[in-house]
C-alpha positions, -999 to 999 in steps of 0.1 A, spaced: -264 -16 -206 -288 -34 -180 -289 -15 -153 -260 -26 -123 -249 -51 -143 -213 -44 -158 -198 -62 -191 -173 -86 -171 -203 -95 -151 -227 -104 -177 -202 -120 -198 -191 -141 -166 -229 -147 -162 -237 -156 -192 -199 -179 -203 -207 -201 -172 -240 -208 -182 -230 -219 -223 -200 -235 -209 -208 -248 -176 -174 -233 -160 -161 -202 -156 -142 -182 -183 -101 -180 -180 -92 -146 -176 -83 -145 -217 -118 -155 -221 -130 -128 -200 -108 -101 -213 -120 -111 -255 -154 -117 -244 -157 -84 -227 -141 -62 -253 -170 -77 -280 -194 -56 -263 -197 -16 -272 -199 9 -299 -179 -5 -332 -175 -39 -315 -193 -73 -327 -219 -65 -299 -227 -29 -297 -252 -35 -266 -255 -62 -238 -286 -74 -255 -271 -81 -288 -246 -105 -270 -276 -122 -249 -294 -127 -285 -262 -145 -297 -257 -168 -261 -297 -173 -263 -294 -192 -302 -267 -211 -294 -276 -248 -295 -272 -257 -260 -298 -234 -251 -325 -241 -285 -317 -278 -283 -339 -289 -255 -365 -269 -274 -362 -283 -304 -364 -317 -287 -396 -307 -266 -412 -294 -297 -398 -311 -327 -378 -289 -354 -400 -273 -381 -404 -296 -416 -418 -269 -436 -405 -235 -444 -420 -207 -428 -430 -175 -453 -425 -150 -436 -448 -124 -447 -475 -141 -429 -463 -120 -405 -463 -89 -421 -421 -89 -425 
């Protein structure tokens, strides 16, 4: 968990900035009980990996940049 910061705040945190509103207190509730050992998120870090490739937030990238026309090999990088 990141430190001060409890589930219900970082999923408030992070639903307004996807969304651009707050999340109804369903959406709180679900959103919140993803998040710990067992659950879809088992850390506060998975979830912000999720929110971070959603395409609201890699579209402007992808715009600035241009998307990739060749696929990458991976074990260029040693993976």
């Amino acid at each position: 968990m990141a430190p001060d910061i409890s589930n219900q705040d970082l999923v408030m945190h992070l639903f307004a900035r996807a969304t651009g509103r707050a999340a109804s207190d369903e959406e709180l509730t679900f959103w919140t009980s993803q998040i710990g050992e067992g659950q879809a998120y088992e850390t506060q870090g998975e979830l912000l990996a999720m929110v971070a490739t959603l395409p609201e937030f890699t579209g402007p990238l992808v715009e600035l940049i241009g998307a990739p026309q060749v696929q990458l090999d991976a074990s260029v990088f040693g993976l």
